[in-house]
Every structure is written in C-alpha cells, then in structure tokens.
Gaussian input, Z-matrix of N, CA and C with variables (Angstrom, degrees):
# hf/3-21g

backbone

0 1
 N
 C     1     B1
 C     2     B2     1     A1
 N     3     B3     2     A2     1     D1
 C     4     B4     3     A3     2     D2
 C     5     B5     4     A4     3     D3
 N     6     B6     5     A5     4     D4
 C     7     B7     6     A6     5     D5
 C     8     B8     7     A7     6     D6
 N     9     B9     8     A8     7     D7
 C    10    B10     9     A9     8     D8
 C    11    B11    10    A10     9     D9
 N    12    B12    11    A11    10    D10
 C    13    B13    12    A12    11    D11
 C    14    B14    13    A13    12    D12
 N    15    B15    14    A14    13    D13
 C    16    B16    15    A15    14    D14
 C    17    B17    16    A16    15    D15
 N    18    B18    17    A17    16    D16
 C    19    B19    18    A18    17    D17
 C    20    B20    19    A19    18    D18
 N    21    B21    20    A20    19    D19
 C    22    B22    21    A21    20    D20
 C    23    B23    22    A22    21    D21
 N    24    B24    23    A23    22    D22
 C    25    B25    24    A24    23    D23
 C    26    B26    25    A25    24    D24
 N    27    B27    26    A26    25    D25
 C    28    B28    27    A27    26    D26
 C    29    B29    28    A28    27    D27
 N    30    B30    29    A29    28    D28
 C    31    B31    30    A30    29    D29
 C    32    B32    31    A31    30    D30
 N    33    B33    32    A32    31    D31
 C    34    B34    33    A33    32    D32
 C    35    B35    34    A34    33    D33
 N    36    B36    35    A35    34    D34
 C    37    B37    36    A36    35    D35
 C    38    B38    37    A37    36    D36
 N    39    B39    38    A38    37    D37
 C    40    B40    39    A39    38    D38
 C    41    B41    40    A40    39    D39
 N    42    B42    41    A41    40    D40
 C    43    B43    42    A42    41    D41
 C    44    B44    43    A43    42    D42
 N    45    B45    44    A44    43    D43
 C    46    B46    45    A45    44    D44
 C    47    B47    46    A46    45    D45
 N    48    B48    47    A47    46    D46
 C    49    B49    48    A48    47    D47
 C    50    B50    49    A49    48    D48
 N    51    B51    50    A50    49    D49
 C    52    B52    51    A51    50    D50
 C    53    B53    52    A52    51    D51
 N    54    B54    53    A53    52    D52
 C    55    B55    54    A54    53    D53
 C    56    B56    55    A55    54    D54
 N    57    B57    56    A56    55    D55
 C    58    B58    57    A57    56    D56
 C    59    B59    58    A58    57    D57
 N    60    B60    59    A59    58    D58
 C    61    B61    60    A60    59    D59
 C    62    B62    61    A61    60    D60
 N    63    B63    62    A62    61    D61
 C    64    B64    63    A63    62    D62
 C    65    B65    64    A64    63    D63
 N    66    B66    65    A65    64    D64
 C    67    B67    66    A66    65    D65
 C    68    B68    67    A67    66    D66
 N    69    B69    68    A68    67    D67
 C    70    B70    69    A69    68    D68
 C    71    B71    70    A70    69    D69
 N    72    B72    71    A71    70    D70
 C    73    B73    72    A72    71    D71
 C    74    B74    73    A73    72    D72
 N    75    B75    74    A74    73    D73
 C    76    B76    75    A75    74    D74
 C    77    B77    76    A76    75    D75
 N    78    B78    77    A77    76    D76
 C    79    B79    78    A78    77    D77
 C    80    B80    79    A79    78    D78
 N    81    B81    80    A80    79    D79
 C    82    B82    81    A81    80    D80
 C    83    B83    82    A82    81    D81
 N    84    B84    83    A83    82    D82
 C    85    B85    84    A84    83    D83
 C    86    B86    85    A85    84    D84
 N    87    B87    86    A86    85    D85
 C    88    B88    87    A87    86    D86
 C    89    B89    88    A88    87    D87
 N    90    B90    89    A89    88    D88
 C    91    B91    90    A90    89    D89
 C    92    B92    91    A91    90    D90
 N    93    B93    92    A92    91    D91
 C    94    B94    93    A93    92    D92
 C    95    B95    94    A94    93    D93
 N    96    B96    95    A95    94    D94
 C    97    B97    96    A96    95    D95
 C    98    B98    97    A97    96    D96
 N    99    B99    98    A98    97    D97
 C   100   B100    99    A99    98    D98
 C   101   B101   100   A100    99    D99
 N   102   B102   101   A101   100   D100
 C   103   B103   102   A102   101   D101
 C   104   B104   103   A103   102   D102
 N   105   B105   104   A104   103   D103
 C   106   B106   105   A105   104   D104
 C   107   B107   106   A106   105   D105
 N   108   B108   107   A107   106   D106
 C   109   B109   108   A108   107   D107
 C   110   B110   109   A109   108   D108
 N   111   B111   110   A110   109   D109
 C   112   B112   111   A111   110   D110
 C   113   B113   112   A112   111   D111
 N   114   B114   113   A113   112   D112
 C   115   B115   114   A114   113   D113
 C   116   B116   115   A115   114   D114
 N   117   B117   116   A116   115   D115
 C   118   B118   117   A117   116   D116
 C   119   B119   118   A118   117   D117
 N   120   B120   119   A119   118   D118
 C   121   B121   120   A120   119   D119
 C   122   B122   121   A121   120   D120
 N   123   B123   122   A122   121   D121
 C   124   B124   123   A123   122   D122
 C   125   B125   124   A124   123   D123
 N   126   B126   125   A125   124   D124
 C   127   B127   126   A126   125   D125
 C   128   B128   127   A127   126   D126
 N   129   B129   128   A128   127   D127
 C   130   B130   129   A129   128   D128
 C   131   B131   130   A130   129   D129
 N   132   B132   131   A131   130   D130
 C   133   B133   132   A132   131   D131
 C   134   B134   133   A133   132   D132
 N   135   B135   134   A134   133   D133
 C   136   B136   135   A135   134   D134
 C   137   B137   136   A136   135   D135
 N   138   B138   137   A137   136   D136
 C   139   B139   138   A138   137   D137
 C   140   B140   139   A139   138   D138
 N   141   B141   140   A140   139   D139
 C   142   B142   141   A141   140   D140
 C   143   B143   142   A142   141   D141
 N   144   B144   143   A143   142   D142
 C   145   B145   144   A144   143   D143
 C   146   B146   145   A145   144   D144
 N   147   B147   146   A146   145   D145
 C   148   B148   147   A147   146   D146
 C   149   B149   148   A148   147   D147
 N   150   B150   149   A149   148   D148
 C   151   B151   150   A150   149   D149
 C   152   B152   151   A151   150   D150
 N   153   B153   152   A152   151   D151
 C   154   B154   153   A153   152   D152
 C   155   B155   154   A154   153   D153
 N   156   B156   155   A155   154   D154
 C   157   B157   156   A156   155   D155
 C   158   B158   157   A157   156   D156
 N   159   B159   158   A158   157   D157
 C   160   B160   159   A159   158   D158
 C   161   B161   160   A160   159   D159
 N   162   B162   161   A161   160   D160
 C   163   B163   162   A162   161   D161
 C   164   B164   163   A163   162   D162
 N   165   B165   164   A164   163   D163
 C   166   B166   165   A165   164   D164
 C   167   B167   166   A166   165   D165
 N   168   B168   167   A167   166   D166
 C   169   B169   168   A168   167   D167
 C   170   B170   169   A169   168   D168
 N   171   B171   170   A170   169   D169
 C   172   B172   171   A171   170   D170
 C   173   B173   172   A172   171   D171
 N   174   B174   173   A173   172   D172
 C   175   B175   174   A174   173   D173
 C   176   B176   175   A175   174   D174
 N   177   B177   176   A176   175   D175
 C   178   B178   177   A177   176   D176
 C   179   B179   178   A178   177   D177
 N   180   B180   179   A179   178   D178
 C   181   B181   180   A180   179   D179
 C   182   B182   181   A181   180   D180
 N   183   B183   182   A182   181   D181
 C   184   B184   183   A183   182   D182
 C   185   B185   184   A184   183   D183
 N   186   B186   185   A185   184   D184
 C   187   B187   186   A186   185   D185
 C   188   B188   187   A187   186   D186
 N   189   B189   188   A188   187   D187
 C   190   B190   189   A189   188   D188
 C   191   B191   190   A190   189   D189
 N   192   B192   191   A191   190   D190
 C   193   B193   192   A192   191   D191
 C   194   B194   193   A193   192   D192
 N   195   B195   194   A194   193   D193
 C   196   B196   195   A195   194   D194
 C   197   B197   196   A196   195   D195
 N   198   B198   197   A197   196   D196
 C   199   B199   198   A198   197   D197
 C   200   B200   199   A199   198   D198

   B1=1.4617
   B2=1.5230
   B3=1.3554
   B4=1.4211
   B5=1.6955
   B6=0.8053
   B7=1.5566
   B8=1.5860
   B9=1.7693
   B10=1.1596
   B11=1.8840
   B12=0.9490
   B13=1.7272
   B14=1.6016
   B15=1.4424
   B16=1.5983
   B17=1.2838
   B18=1.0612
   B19=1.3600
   B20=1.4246
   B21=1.3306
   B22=1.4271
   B23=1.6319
   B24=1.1948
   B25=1.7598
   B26=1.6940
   B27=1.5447
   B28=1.5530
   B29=2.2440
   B30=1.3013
   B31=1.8746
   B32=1.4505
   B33=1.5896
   B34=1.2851
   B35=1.3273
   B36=0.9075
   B37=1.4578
   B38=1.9797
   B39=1.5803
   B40=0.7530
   B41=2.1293
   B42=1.1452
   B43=0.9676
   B44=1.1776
   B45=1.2300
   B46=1.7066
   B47=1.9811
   B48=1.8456
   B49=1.8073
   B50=1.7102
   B51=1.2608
   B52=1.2825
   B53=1.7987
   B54=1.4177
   B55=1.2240
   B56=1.8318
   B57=1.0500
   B58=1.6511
   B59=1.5559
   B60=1.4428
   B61=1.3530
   B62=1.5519
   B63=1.0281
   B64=1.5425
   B65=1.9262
   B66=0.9781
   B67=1.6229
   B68=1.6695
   B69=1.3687
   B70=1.5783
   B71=1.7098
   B72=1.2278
   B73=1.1426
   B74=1.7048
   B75=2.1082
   B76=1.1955
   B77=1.6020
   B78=1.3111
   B79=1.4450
   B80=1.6999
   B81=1.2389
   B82=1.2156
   B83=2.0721
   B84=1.4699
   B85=1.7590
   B86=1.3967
   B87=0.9264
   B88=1.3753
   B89=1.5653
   B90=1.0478
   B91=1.6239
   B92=1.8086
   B93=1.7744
   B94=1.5899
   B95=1.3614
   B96=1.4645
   B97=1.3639
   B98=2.1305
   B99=1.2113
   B100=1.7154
   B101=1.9413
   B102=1.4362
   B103=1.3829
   B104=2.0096
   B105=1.1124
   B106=2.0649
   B107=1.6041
   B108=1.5562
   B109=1.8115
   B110=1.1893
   B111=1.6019
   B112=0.8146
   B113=2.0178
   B114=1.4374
   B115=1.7679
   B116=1.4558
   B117=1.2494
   B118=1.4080
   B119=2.0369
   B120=1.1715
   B121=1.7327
   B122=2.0526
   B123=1.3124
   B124=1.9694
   B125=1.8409
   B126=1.2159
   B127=1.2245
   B128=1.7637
   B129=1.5833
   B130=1.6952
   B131=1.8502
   B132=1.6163
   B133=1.4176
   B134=1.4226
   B135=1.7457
   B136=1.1427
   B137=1.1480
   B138=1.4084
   B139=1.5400
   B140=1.6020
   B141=1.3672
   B142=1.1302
   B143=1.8877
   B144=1.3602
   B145=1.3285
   B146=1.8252
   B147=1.6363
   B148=1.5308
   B149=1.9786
   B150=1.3599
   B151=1.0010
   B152=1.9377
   B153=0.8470
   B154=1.7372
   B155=2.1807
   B156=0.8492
   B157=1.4568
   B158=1.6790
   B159=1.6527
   B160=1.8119
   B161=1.3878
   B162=1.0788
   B163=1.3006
   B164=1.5529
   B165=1.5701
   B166=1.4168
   B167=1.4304
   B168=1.4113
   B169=1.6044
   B170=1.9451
   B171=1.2401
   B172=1.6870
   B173=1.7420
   B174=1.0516
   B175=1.8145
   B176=1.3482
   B177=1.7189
   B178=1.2724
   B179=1.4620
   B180=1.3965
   B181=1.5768
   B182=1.7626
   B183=0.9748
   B184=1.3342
   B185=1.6162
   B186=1.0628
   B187=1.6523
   B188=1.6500
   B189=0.9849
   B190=1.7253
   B191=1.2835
   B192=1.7901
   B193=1.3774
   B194=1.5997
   B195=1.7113
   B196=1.5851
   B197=1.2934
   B198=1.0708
   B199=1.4858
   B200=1.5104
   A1=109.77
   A2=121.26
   A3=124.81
   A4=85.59
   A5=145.51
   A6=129.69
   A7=126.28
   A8=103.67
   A9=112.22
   A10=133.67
   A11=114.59
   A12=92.29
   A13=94.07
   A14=96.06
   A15=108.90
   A16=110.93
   A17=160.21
   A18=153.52
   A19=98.48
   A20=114.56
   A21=127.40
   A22=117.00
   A23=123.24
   A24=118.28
   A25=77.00
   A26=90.86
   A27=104.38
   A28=88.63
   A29=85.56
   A30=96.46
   A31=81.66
   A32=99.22
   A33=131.49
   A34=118.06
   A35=145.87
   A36=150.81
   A37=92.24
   A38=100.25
   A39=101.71
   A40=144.74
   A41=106.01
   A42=119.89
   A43=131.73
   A44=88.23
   A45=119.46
   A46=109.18
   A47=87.64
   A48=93.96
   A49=106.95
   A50=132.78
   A51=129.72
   A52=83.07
   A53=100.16
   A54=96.53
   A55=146.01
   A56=113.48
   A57=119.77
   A58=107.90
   A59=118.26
   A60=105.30
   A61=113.62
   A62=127.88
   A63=131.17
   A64=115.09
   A65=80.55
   A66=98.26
   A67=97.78
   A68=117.90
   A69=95.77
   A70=107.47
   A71=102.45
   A72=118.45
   A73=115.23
   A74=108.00
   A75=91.08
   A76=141.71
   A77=101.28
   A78=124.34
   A79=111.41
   A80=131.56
   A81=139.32
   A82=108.52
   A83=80.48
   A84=105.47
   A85=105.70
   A86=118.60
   A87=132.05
   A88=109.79
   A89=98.50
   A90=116.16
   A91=137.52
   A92=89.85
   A93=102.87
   A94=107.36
   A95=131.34
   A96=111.55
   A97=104.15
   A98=87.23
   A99=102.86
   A100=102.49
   A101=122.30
   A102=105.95
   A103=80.46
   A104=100.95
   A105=113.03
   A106=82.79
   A107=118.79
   A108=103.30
   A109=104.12
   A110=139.74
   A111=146.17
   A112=102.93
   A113=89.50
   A114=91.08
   A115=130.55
   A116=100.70
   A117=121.70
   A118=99.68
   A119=118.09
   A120=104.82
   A121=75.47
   A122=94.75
   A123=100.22
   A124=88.43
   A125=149.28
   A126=154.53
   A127=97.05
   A128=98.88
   A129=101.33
   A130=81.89
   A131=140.67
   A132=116.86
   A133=99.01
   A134=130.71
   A135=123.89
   A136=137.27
   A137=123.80
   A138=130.85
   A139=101.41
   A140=132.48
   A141=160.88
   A142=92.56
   A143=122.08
   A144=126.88
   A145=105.99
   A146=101.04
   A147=102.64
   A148=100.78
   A149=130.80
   A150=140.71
   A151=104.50
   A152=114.97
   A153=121.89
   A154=99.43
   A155=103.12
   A156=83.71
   A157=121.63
   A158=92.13
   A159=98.90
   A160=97.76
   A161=138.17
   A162=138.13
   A163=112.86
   A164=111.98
   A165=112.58
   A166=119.91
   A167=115.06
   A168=105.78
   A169=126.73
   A170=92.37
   A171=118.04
   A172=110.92
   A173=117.10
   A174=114.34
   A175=102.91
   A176=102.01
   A177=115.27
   A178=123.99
   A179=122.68
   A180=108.90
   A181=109.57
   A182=115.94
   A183=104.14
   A184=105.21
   A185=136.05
   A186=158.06
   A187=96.65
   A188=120.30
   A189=130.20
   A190=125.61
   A191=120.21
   A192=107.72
   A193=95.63
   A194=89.35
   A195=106.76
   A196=126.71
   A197=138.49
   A198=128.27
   A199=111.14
   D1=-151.63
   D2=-149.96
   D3=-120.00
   D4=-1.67
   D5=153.78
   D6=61.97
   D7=35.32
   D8=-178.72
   D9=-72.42
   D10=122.97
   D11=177.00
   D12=-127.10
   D13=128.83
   D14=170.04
   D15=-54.21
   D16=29.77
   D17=-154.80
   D18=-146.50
   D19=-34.31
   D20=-154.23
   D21=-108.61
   D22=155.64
   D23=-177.50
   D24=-83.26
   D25=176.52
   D26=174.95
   D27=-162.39
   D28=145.37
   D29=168.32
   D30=-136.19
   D31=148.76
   D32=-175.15
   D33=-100.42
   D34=103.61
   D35=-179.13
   D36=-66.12
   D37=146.09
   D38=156.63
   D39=-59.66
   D40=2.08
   D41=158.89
   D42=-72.80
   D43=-51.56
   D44=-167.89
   D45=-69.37
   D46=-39.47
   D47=164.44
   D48=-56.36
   D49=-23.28
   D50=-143.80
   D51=-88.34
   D52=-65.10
   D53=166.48
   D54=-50.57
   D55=-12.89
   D56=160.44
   D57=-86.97
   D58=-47.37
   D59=163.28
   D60=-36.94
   D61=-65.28
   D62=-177.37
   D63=-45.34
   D64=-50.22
   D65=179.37
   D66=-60.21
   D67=-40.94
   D68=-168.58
   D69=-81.24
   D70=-43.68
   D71=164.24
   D72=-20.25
   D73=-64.98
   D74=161.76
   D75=-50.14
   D76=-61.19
   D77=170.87
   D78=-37.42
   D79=-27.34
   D80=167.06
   D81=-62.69
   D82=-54.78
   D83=174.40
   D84=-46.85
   D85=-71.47
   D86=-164.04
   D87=-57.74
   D88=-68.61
   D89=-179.38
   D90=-60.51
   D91=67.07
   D92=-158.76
   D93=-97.34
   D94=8.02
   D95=-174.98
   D96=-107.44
   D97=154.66
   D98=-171.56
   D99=-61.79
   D100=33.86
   D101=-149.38
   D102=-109.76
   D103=171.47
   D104=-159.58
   D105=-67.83
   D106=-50.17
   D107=-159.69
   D108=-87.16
   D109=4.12
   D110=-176.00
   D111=-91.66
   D112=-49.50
   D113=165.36
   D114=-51.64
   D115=-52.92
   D116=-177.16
   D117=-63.38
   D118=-28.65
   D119=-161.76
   D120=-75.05
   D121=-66.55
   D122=-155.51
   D123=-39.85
   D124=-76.54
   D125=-168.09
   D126=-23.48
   D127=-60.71
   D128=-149.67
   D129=-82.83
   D130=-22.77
   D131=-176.85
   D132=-74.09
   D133=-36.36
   D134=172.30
   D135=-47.25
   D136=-40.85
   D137=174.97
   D138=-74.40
   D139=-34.87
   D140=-164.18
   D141=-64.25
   D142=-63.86
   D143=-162.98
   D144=-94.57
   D145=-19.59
   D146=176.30
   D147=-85.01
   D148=-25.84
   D149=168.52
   D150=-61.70
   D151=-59.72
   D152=-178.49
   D153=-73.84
   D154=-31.78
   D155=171.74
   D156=-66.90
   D157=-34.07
   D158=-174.21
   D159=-73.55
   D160=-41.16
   D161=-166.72
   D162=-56.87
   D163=-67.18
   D164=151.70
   D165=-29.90
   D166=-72.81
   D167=-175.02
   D168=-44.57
   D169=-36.90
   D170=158.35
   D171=-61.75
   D172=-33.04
   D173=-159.47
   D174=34.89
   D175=61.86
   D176=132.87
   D177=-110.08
   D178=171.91
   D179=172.40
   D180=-118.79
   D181=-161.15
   D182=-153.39
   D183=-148.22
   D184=122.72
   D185=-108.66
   D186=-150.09
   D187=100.28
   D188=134.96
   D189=-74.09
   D190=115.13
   D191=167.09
   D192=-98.25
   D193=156.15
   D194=175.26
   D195=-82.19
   D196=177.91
   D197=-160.25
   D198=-83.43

C-alpha cells in the first residue's frame, strides 16, 4: 500500500499517484449516502484524484507534509 503516517512528509512516486487515484476512485464508490461526512469524503477524494491527475499530466509528483 501507500505507507502513509500522519506525522510524517511523504513524496509520491509516480506509481504510488496511480495508486491514490484508485483509492479515491474507491472512496467515491463507496460513499453513496447524502450524509455531511459522506459529502465531505467524495468532495475531498475528488479534489484529491483531480489534484493527482494534474500532477501526472505535469510529470510532477505530489508531496504531503505531516502534521
């Protein structure tokens, strides 16, 4: 998997973008009822997979800092 720790920075290999795309993708899937945290996941996987598409199209990769 993608080997995240909130604590920690993380850079994304382009692979690894391939894989959060997927992940939001699920989380989009999954997440069918009209309920507020249910809004907020599809919103935040959406910006989330429209953010990792530009990056790719750029061949850039894409950087989490940790808290």
């Amino acid at each position: 998997m993608i080997g995240l720790d909130q604590y920690g920075d993380k850079l994304f290999s382009i692979q690894e973008i391939n894989q959060l795309i997927k992940v939001c993708e699920a989380l989009q899937a999954t997440c069918r009822q009209p309920t507020e945290i249910d809004l907020k996941v599809i919103t935040f996987a959406e910006e989330l997979k429209a953010l990792c598409l530009e990056a790719l199209k750029l061949n850039k990769l894409v950087f989490a800092a940790g808290d």
